[in-house]
Short mmCIF file of the C-alpha atoms (twelve columns), coordinates in Angstrom:
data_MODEL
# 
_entry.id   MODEL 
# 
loop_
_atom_site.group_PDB 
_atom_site.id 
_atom_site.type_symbol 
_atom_site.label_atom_id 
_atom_site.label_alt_id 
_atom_site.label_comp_id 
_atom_site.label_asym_id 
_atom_site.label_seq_id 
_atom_site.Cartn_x 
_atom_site.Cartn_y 
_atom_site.Cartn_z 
_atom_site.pdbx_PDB_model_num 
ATOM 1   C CA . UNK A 1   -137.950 137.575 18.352  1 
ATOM 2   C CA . UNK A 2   -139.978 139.004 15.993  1 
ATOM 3   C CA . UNK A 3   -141.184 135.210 14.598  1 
ATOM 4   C CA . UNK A 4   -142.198 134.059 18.022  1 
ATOM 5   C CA . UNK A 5   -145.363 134.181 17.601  1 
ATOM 6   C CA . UNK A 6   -145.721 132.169 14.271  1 
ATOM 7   C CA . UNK A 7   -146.286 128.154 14.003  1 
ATOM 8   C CA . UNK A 8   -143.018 126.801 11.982  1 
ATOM 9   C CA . UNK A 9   -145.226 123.483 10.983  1 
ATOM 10  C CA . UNK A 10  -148.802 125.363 9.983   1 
ATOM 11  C CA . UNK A 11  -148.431 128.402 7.762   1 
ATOM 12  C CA . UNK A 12  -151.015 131.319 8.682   1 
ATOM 13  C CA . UNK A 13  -153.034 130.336 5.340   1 
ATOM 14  C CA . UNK A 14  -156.987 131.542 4.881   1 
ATOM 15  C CA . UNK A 15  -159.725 128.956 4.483   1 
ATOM 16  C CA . UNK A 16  -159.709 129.845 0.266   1 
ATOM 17  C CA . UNK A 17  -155.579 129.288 0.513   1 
ATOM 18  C CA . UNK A 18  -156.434 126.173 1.841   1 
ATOM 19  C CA . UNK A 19  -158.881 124.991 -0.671  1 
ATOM 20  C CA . UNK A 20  -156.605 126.283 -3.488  1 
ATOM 21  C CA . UNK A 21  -153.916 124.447 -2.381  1 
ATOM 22  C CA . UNK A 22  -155.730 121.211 -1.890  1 
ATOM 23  C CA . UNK A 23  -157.465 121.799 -5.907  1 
ATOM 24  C CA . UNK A 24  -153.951 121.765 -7.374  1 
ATOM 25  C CA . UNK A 25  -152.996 119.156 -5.248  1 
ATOM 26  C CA . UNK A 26  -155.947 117.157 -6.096  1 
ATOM 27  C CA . UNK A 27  -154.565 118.054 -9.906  1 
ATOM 28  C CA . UNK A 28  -151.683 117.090 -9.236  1 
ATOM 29  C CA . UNK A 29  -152.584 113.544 -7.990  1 
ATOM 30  C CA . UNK A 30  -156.023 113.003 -8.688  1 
ATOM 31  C CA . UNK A 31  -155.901 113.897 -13.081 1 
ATOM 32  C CA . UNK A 32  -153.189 111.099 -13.330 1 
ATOM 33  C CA . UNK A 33  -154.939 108.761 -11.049 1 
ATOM 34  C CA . UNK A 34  -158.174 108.998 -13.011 1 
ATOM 35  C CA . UNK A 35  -156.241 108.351 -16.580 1 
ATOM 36  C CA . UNK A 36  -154.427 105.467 -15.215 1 
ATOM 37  C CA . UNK A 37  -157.890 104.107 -14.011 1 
ATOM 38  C CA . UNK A 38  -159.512 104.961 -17.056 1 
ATOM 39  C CA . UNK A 39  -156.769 102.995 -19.074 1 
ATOM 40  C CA . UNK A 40  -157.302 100.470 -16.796 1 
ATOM 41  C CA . UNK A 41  -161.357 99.980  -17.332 1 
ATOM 42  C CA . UNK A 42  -160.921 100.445 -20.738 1 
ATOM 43  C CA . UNK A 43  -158.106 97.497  -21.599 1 
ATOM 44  C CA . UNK A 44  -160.193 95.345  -18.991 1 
ATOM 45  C CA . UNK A 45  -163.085 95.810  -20.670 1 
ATOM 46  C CA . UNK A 46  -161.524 95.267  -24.479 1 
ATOM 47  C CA . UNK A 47  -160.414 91.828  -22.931 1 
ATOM 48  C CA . UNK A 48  -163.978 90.826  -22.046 1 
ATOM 49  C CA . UNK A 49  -165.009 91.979  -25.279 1 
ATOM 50  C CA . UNK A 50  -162.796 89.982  -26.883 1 
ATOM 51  C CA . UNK A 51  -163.216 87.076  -24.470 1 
ATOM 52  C CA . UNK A 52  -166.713 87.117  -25.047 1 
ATOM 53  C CA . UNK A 53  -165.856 87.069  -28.741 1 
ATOM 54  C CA . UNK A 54  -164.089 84.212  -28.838 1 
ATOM 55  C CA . UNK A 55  -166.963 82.474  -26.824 1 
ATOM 56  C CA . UNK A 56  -169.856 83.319  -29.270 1 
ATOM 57  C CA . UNK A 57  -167.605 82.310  -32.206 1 
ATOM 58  C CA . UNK A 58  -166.362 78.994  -30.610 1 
ATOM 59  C CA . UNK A 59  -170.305 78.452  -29.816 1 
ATOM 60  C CA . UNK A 60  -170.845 78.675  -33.395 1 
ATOM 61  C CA . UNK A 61  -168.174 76.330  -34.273 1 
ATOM 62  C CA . UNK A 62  -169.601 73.837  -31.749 1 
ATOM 63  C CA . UNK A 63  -173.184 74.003  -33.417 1 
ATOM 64  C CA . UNK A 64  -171.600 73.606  -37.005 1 
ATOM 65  C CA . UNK A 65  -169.759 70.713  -35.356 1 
ATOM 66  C CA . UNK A 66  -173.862 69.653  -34.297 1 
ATOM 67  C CA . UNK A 67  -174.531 69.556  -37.796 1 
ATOM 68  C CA . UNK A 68  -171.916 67.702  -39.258 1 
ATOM 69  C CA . UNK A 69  -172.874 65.101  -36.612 1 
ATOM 70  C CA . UNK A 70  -176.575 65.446  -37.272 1 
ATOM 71  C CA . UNK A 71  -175.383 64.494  -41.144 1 
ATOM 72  C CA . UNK A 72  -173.223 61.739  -39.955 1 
ATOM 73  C CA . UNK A 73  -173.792 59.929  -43.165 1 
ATOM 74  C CA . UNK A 74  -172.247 62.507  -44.747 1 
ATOM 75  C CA . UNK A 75  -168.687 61.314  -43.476 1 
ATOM 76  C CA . UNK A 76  -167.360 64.719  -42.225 1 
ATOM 77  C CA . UNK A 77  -165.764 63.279  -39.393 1 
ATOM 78  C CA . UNK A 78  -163.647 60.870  -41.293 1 
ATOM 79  C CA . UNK A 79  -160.010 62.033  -41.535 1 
ATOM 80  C CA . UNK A 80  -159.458 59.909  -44.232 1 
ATOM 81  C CA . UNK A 81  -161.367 59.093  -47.843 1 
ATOM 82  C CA . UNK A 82  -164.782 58.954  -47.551 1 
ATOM 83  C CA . UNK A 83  -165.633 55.175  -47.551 1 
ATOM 84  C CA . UNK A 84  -168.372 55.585  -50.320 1 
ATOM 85  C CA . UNK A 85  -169.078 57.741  -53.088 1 
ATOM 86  C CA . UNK A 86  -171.676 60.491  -52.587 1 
ATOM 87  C CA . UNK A 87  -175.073 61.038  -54.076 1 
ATOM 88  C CA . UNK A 88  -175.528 64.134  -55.861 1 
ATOM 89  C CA . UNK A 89  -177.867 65.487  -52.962 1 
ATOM 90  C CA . UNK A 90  -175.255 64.116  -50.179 1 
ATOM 91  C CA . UNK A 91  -172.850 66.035  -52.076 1 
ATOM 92  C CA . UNK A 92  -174.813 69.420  -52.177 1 
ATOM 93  C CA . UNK A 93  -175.056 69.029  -48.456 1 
ATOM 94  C CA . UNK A 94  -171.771 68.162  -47.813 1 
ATOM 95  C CA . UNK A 95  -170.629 71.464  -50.033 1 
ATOM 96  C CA . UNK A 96  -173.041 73.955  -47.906 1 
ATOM 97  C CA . UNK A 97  -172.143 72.495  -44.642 1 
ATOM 98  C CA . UNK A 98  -168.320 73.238  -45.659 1 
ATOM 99  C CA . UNK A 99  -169.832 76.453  -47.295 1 
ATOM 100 C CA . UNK A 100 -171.195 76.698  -43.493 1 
ATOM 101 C CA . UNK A 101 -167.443 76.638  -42.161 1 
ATOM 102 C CA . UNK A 102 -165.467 78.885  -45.041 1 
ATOM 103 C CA . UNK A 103 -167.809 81.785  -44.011 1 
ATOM 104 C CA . UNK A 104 -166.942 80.794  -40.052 1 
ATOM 105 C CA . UNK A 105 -163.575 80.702  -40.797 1 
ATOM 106 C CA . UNK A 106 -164.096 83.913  -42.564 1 
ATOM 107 C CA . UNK A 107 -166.406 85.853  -39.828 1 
ATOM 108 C CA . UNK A 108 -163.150 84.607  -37.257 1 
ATOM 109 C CA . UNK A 109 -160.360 85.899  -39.264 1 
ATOM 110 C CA . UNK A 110 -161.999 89.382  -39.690 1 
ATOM 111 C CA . UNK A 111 -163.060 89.846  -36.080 1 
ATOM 112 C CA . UNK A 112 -159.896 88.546  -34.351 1 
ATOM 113 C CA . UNK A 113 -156.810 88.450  -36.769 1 
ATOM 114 C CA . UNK A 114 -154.171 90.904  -36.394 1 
ATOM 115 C CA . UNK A 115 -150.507 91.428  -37.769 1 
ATOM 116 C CA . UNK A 116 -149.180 91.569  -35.197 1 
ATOM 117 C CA . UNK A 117 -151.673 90.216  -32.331 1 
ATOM 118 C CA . UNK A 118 -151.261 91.012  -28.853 1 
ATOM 119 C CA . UNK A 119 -150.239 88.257  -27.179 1 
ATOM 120 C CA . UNK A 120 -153.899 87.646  -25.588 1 
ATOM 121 C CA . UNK A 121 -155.020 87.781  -28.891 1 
ATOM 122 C CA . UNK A 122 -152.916 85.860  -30.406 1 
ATOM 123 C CA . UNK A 123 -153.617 83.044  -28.009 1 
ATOM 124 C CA . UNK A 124 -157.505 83.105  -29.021 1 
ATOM 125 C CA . UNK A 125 -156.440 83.187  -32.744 1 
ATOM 126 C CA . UNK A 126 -154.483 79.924  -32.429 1 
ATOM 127 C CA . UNK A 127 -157.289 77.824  -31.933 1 
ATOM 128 C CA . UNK A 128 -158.839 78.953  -35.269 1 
ATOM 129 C CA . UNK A 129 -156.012 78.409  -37.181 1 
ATOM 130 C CA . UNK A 130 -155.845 74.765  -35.417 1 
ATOM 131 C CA . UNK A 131 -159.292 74.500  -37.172 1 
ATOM 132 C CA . UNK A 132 -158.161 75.705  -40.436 1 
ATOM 133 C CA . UNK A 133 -155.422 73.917  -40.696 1 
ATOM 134 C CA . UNK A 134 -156.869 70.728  -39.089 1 
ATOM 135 C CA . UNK A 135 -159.933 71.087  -42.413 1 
ATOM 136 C CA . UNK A 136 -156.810 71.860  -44.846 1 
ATOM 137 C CA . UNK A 137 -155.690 68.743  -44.369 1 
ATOM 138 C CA . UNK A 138 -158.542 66.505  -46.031 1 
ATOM 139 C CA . UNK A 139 -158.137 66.497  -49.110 1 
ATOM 140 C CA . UNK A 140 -162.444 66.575  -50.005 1 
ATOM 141 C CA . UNK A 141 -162.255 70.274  -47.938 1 
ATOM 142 C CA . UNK A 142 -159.472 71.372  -50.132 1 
ATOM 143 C CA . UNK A 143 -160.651 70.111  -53.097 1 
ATOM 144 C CA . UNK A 144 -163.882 72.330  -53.177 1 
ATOM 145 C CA . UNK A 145 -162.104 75.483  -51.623 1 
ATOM 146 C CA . UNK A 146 -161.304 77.415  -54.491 1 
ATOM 147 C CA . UNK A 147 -165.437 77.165  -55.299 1 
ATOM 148 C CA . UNK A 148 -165.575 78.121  -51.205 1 
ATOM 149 C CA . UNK A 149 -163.489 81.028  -51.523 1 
ATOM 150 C CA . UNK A 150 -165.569 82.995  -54.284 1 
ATOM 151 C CA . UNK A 151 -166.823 86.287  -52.911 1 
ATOM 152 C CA . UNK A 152 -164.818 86.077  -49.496 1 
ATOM 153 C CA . UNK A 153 -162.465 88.561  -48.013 1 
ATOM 154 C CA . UNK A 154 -159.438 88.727  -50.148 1 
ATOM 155 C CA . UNK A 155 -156.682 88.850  -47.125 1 
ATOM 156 C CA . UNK A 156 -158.694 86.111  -45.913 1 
ATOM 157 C CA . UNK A 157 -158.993 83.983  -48.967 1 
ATOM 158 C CA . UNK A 158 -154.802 84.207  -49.540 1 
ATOM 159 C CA . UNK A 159 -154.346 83.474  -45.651 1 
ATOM 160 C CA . UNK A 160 -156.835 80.004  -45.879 1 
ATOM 161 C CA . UNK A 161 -155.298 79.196  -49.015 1 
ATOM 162 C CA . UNK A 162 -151.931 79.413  -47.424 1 
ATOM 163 C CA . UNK A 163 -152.629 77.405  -44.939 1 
ATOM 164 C CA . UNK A 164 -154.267 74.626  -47.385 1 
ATOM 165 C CA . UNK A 165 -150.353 74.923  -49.236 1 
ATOM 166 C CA . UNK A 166 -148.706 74.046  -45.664 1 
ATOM 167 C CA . UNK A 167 -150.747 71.276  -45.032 1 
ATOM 168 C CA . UNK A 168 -151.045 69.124  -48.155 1 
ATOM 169 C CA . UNK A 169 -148.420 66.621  -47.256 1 
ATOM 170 C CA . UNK A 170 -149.437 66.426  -43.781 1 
# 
């Protein structure tokens, strides 16, 4: 009967056995645990990031879209010909208000195109392509893009462009 006298359930460990076996189990469990919630914070916070992102840049849109009311007479909102012919000084405001978009466009396309986009991403990119494509389709927008496109990014300038191909019969 020589283990009589032992506990089967609590082993006869010191208080520094104890606290070495709770460090590796804290090692064990706790290292993991604090990646996973380090991952965590860290894609949580890229989505803000992005999310705010896509707010300041659809603010900007939204005051360029100020403008081209402010310049009403300038007939940006028209879909289809203009229903006059421009003055020369209408016409230089007409180009730097589109000049005003292009580099939009362009400050968009750097900061949230990917190939291939996560799918979150992906989702805020579509509206700016809706944009792009819906200013490829007038004809006045496409007209001056090559000028537009001088100086831009180059991946940039062949993805607009492409878009301006797709949409001339639409």
């Amino acid at each position: 009967m020589g283990g009589a006298g032992h506990s089967a359930t609590m082993p006869d460990w010191t208080f520094m056995e104890w606290l070495e076996a709770l460090s590796y189990f804290a090692t064990i469990v706790g290292i993991p645990i604090a990646i996973l919630v380090f991952a965590f914070e860290q894609r949580r916070d890229r989505m803000n990031d992005e999310e705010e992102l896509y707010q300041r840049l659809s603010d900007e849109y939204a005051e360029f879209l100020k403008l081209v009311l402010d310049n009403a007479d300038l007939q940006m909102l028209r879909r289809g010909q203009a229903a006059r012919e421009f003055t020369e000084e209408e016409q230089e405001r007409r180009l730097v208000l589109f000049e005003l978009l292009v580099s939009l466009f362009e400050r968009a396309y750097i900061l949230v195109y990917e190939n291939p986009m996560p799918r979150q991403q992906a989702r805020l990119w579509q509206s700016w392509e809706d944009y792009m494509r819906e200013w490829c389709r007038r004809a006045d927008f496409r007209s001056q893009l090559e000028h537009l496109l001088e100086g831009e990014d180059p991946d940039f300038a062949a993805h607009i462009r492409a878009i301006a191909r797709q949409e001339v019969g639409r």
